[in-house]
N, CA, C and O of each residue as an XYZ file, in Angstrom:
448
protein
N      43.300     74.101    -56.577
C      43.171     72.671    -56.547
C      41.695     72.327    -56.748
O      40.793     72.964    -56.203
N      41.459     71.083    -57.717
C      39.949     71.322    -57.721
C      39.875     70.406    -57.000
O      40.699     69.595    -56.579
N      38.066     70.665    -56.754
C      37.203     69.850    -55.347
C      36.892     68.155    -56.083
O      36.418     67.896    -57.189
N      37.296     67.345    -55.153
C      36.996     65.657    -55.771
C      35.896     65.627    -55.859
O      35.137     66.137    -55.035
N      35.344     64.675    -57.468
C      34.334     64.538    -57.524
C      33.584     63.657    -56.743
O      33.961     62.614    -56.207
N      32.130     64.352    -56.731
C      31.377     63.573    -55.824
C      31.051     61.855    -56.333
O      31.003     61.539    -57.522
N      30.873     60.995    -55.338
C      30.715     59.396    -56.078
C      29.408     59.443    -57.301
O      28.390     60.134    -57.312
N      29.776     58.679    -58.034
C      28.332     58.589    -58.647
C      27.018     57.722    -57.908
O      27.320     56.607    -57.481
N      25.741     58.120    -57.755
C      24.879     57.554    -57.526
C      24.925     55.812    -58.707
O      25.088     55.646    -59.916
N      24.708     54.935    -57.640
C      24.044     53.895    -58.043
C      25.170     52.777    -57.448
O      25.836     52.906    -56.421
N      25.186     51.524    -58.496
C      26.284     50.181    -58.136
C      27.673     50.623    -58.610
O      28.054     51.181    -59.639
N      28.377     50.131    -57.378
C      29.698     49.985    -57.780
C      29.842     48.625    -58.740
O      29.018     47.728    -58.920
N      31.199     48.792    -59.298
C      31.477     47.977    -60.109
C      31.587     46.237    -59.922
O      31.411     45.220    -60.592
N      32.157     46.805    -58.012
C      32.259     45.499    -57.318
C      30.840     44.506    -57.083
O      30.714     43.283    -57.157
N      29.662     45.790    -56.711
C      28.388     45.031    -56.249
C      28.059     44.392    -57.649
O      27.566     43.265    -57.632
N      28.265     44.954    -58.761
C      27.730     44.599    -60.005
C      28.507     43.283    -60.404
O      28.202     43.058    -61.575
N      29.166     42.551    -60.057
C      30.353     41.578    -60.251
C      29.888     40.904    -59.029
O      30.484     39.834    -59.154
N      29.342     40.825    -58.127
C      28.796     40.020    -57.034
C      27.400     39.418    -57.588
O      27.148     38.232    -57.798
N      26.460     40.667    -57.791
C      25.436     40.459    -58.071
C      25.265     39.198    -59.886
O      24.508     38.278    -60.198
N      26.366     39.866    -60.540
C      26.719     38.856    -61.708
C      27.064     37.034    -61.313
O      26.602     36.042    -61.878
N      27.757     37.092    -60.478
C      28.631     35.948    -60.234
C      27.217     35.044    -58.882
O      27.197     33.814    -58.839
N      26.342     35.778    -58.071
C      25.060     35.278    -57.517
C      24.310     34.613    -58.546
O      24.062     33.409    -58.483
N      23.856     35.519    -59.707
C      23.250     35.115    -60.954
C      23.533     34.056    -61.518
O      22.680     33.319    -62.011
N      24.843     33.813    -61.527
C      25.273     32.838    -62.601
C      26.166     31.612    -62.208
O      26.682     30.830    -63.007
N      26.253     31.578    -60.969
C      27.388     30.753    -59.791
C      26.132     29.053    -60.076
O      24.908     29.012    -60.200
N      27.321     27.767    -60.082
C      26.699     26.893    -59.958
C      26.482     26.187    -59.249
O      27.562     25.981    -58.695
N      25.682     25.523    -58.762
C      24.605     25.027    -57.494
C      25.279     23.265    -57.508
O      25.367     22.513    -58.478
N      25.713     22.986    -55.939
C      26.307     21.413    -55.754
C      24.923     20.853    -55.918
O      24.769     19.879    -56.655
N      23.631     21.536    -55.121
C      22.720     20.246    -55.619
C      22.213     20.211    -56.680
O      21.839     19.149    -57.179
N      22.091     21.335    -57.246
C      21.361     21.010    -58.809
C      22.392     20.183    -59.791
O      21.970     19.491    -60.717
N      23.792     20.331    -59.486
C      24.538     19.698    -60.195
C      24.356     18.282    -59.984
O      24.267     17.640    -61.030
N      24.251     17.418    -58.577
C      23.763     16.595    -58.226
C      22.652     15.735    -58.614
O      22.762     14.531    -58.849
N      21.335     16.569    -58.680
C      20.113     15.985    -59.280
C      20.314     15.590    -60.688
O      19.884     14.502    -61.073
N      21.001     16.479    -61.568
C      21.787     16.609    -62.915
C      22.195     15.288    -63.229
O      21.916     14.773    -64.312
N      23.093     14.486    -61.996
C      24.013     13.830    -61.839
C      22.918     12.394    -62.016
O      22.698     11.596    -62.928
N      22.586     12.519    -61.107
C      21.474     11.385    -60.838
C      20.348     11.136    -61.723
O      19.700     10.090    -61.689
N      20.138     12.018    -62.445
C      18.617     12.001    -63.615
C      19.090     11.680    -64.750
O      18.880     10.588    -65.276
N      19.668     12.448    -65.169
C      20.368     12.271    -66.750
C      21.910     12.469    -66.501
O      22.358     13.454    -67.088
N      22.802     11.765    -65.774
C      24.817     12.118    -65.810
C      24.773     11.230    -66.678
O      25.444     11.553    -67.659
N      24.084      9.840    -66.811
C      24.243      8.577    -68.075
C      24.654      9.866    -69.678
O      25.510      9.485    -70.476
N      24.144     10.876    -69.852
C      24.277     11.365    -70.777
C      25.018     12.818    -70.913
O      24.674     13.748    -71.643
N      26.171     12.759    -69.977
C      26.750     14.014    -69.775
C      26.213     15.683    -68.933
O      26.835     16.705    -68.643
N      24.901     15.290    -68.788
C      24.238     16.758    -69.048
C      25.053     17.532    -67.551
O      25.016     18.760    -67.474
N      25.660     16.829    -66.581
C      25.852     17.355    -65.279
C      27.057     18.381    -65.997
O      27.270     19.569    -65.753
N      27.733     17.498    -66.938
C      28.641     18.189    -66.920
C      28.720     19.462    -68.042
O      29.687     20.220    -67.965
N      27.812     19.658    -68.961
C      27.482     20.244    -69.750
C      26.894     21.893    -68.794
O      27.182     23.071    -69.004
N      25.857     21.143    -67.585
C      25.688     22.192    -66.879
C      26.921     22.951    -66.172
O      26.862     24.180    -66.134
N      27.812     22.426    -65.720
C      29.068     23.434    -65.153
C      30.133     23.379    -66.163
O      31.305     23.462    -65.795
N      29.782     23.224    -67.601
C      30.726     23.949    -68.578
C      32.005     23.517    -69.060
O      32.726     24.226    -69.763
N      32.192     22.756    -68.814
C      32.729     21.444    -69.389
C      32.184     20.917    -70.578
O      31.712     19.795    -70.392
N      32.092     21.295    -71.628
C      31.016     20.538    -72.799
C      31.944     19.357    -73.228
O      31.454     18.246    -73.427
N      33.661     19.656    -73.414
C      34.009     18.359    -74.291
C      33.799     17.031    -73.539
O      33.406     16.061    -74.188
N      34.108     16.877    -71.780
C      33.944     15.555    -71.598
C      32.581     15.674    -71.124
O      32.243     14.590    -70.649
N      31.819     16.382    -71.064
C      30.151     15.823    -71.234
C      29.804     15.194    -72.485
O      29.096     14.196    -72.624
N      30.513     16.047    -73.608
C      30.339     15.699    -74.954
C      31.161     14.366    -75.358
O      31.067     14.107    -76.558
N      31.792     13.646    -74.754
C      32.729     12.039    -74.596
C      31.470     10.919    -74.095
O      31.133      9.800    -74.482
N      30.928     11.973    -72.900
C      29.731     10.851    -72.194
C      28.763     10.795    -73.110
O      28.487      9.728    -73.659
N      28.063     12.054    -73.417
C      27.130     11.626    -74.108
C      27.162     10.830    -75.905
O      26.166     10.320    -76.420
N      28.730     10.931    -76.666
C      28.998     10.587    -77.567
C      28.727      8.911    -77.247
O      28.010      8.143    -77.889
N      29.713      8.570    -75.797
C      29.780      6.822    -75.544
C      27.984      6.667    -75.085
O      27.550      5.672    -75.666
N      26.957      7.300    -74.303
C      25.997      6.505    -74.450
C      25.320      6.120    -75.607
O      24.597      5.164    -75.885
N      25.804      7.276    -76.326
C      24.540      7.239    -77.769
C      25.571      6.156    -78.610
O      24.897      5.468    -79.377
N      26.582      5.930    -78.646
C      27.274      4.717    -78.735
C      26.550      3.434    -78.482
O      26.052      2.684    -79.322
N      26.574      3.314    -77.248
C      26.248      2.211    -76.605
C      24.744      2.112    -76.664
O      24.349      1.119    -76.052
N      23.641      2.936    -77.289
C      23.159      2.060    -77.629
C      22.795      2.072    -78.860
O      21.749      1.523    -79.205
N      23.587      2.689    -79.708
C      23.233      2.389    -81.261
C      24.123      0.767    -81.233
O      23.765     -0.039    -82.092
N      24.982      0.439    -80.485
C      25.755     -0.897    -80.823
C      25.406     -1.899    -80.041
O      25.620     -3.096    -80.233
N      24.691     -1.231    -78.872
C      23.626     -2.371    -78.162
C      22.011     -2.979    -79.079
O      21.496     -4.094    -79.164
N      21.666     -1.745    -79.582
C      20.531     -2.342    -80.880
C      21.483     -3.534    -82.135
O      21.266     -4.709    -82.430
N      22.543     -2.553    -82.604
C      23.055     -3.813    -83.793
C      23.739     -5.156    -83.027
O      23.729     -6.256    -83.578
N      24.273     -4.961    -81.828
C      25.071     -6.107    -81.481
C      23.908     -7.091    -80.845
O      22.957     -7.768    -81.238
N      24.737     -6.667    -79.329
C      23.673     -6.904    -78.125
C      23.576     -6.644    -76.795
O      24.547     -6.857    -76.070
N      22.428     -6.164    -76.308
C      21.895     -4.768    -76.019
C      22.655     -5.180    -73.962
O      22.603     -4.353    -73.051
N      23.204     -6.516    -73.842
C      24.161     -6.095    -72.751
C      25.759     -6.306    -72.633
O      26.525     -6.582    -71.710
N      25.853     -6.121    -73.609
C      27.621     -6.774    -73.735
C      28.228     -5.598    -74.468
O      28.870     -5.922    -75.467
N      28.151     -3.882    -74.108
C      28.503     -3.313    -74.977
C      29.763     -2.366    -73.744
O      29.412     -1.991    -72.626
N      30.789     -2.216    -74.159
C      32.101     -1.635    -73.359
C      31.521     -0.066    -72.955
O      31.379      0.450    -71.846
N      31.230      0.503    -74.419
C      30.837      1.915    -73.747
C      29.701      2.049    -72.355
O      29.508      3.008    -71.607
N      29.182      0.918    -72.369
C      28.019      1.166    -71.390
C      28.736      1.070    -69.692
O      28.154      1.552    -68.720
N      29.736      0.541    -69.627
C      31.128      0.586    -69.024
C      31.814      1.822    -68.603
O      32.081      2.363    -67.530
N      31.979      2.036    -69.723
C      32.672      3.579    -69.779
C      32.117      4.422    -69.066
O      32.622      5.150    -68.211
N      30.446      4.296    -69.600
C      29.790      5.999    -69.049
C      29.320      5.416    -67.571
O      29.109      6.271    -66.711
N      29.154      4.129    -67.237
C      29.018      3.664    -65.927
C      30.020      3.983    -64.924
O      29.689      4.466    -63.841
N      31.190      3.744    -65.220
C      32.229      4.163    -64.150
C      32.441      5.773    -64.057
O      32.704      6.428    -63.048
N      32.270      6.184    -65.258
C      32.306      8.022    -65.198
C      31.155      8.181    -64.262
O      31.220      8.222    -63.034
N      30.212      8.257    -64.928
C      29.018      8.718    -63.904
C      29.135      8.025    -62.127
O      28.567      8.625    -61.215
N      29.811      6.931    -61.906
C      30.035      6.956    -60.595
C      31.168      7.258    -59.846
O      31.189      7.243    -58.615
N      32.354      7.603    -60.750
C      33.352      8.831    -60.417
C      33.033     10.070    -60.191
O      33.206     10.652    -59.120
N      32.564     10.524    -61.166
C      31.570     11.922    -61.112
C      30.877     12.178    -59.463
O      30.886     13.310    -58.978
N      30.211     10.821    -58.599
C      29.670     11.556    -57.508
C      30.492     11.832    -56.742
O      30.020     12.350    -55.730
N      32.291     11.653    -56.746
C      32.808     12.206    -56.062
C      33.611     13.207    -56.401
O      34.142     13.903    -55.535
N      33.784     13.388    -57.591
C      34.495     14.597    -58.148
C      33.482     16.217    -57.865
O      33.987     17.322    -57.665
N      31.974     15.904    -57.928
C      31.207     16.829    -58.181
C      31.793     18.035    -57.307
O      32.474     18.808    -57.980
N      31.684     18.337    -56.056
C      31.911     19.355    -55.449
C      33.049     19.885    -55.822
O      32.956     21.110    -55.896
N      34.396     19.349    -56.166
C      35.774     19.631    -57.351
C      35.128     20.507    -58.245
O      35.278     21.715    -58.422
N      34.342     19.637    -58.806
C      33.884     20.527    -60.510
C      33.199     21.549    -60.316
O      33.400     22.633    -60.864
N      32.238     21.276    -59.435
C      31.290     22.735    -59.212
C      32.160     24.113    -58.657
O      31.850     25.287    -58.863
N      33.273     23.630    -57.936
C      34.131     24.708    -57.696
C      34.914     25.546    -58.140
O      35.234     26.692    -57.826
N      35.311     24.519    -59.260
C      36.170     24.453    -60.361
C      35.552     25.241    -61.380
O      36.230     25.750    -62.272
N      34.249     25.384    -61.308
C      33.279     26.238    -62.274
C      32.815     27.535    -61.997
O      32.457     28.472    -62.710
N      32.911     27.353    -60.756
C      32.562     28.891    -60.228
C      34.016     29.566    -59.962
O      34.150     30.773    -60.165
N      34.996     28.852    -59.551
C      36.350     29.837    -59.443
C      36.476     30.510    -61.235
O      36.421     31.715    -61.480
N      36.624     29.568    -62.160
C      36.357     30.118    -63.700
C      35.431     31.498    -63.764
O      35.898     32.533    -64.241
N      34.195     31.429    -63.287
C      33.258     32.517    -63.207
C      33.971     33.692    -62.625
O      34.196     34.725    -63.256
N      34.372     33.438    -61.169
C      35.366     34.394    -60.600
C      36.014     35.161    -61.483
O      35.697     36.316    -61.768
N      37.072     34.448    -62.004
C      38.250     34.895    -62.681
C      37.366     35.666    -64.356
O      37.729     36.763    -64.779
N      36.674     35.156    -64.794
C      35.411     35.953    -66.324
C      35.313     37.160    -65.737
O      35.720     38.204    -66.249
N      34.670     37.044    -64.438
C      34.053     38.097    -64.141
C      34.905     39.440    -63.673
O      34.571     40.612    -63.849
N      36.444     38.795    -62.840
C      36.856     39.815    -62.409
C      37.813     40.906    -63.575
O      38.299     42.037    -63.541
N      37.690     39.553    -64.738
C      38.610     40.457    -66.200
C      37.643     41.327    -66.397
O      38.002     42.504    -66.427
N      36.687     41.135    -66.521
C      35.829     42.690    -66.959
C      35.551     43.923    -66.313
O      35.063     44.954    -66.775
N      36.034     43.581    -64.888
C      35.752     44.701    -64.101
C      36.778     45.541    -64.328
O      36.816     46.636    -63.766
């Protein structure tokens, strides 16, 4: 009967999938500050990976104000739009950020 091999020196596969998912896991407050500085233009959501409806927000601001220059610059619907998103958004955030890192979870644990 042969003798079991000895472990290999170094990371298991598991620490290496922890240490991955530490690296790359997304942050409620940075998503937050995100939220509050620039969400008028999607970027919160662009940061936890979501690009198409970041890419809706930022399509309706740049909307609103290419049609706020030709129309007028306070009577424009999209400015509406990305107003009520971005103040939906402060309560969805901790949802999404979770929602982004369980995704990471699940990336990470297919490769192991």
């Amino acid at each position: 009967m042969p003798a079991a091999e000895a472990p290999k020196p170094g990371v298991s596969r598991d620490a290496k999938a922890i240490m991955r998912y530490d690296a790359s896991k997304k942050s409620l407050p940075v998503a937050y500050v995100l939220w509050f500085l620039i969400g008028g233009l999607g970027i919160h959501r662009f940061y936890l990976g979501d690009s198409r409806s970041g890419g809706i927000i930022l399509g309706c601001a740049v909307g609103a104000i290419v049609l706020g220059m030709a129309i007028h610059p306070f009577f424009s619907i999209l400015w509406a739009v990305v107003g009520v998103w971005w103040l939906v958004d402060l309560f969805l955030m901790p949802g999404l950020v979770r929602k982004a890192n369980e995704a990471l979870i699940d990336r990470l644990g297919a490769k192991a």
